[in-house]
Structure formats: C-alpha cells, structure tokens
C-alpha positions in Angstrom: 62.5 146.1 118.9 66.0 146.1 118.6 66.3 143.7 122.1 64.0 141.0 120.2 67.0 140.9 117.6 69.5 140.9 120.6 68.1 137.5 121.7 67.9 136.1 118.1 63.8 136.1 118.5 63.0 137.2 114.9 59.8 135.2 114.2 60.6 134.4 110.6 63.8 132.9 111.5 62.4 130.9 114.3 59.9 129.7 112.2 62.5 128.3 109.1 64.5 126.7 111.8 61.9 124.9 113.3 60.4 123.9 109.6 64.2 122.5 108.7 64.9 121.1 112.2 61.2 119.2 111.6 62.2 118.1 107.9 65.4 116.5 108.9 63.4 114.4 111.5 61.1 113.4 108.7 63.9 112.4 106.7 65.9 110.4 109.5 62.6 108.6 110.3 62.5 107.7 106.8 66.1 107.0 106.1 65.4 104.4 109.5 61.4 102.9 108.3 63.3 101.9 104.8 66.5 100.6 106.4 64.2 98.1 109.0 62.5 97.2 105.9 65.0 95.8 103.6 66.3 94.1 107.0 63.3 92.6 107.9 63.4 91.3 103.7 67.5 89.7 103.7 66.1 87.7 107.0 63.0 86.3 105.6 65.3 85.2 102.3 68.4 84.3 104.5 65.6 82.3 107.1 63.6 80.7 104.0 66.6 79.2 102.1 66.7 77.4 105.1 63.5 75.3 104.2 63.5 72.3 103.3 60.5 71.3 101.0 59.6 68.2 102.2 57.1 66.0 99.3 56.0 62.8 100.6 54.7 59.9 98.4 52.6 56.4 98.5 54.9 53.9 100.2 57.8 56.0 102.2 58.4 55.4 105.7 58.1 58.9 107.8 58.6 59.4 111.4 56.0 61.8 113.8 56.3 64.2 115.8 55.2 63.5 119.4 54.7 67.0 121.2 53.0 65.5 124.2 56.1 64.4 125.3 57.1 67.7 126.1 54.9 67.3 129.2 57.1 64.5 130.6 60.3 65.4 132.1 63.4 63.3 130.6 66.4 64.4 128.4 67.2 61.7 126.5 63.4 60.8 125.6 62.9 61.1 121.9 60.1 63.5 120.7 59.7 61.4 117.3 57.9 58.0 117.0 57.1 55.6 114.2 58.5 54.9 111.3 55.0 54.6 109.7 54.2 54.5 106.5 52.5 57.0 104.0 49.3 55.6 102.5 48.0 58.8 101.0 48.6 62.5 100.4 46.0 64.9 99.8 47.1 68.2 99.9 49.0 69.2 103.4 47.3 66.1 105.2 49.3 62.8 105.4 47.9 59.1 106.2 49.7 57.1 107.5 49.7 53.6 108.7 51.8 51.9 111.7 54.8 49.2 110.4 52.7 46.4 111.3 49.1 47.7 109.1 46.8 47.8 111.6 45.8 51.3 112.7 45.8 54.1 110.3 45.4 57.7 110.8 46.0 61.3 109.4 48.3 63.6 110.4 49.6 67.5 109.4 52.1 67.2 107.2 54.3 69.1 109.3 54.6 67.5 112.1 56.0 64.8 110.1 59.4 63.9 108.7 61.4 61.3 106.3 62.8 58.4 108.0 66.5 57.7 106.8 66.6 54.4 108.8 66.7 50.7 107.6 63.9 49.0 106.3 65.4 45.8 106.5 65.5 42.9 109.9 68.4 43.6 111.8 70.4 40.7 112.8 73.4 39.7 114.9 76.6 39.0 113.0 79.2 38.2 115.4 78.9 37.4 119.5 82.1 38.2 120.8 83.0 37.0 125.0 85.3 39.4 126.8 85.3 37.0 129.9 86.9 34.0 127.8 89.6 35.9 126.3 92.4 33.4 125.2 95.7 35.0 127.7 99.1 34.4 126.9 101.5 31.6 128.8 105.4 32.8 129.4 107.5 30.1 129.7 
C-alpha cells in the first residue's frame, strides 16, 4: 500500500483533482461563451448605427439598383439607373414610374435609393474655343 502513496495514486485525491481540473474548464468555457456574446452585441449596435433609414414619399425622384449588370464585365459601368419617380408606397414595396410617365413598375424598397441630382434642364452657359485663342504681338 505504501508504493500507491509513493506514486501520488491515492484515489480520493485523484478524483478532487480531476473534479477541480473539470470545473475550471467549465468556467473558462463560460468566461469565453459570455465574452463572444457581448461581442457579437457591440458589433450588431456599432454595424446598425450605420443604417440609414431610408422613407420614401409620393413625388421624390429615386434611383435603382441594377444587379444584372454584375454579369457584364466593365469598371466604370454604373450599377444604378433611373431617376424614376415614386408613385406609391405600400409598406416595403415602391412604384415607381420612368422620368418621361410611361412605364410604371414596383420595386423592393431596397434596392432603391434617393437621388440627390438636378431636377431641372441642363443648359450650356458659355462655349469657350481653345484653337482661336487671341496670342500676343511683340513689337
């Protein structure tokens, strides 16, 4: 008996260490589930001040969301089209209408977006020649 507590084999000992050695586990996996957690919960508020809440009414001008232009290869082709305009808005579906009024059609309202452009005709102010620039005579 007395070579069983040479080698530090006493059953009851073994048995508490191995209960302690099991609780600490429990508690580090704990300590770790809770830390993910709040983590997880700053990102989600730090990700949805980010938001923009985006209310669209009668008369606005809105531009859409192409995504089959992803298809096409091209960098410098935009991916929105329009501006339309918004004729109604029931819930998270928008209608819209093109500029000129003749095709209308409904859309998700997130694949849409405000359009901060003009509204009004653009025209040409001043037409400037580079060719006939007036050059200087030294005497």
């Amino acid at each position: 008996m007395w070579a069983l507590k040479r080698l530090n084999l006493d059953l009851a000992k073994a048995a508490n260490l191995r209960m302690t050695q099991l609780n600490e586990m429990e508690e580090f996996y704990l300590h770790a589930y809770e830390s993910v957690a709040m983590y997880k919960e700053r990102m989600k508020f730090v990700n949805d001040k980010k938001i923009l809440k985006r209310e669209f009414k009668y008369g606005d001008l809105v531009l859409l969301f192409n995504s089959r232009l992803k298809l096409f290869s091209g960098k410098l082709k935009t991916e929105w089209s329009g501006p339309f305009k918004v004729v109604n808005v029931p819930y998270g579906a928008i209608e819209l209408e093109s500029e000129d009024g003749t095709r209308s059609f409904k859309v998700n309202g997130q694949r849409v977006k405000h359009y901060l452009g003009t509204t009004g005709e653009k025209h040409l102010v001043e037409q400037v020649a580079l060719k006939d620039s007036p050059t200087p005579t030294t005497e």
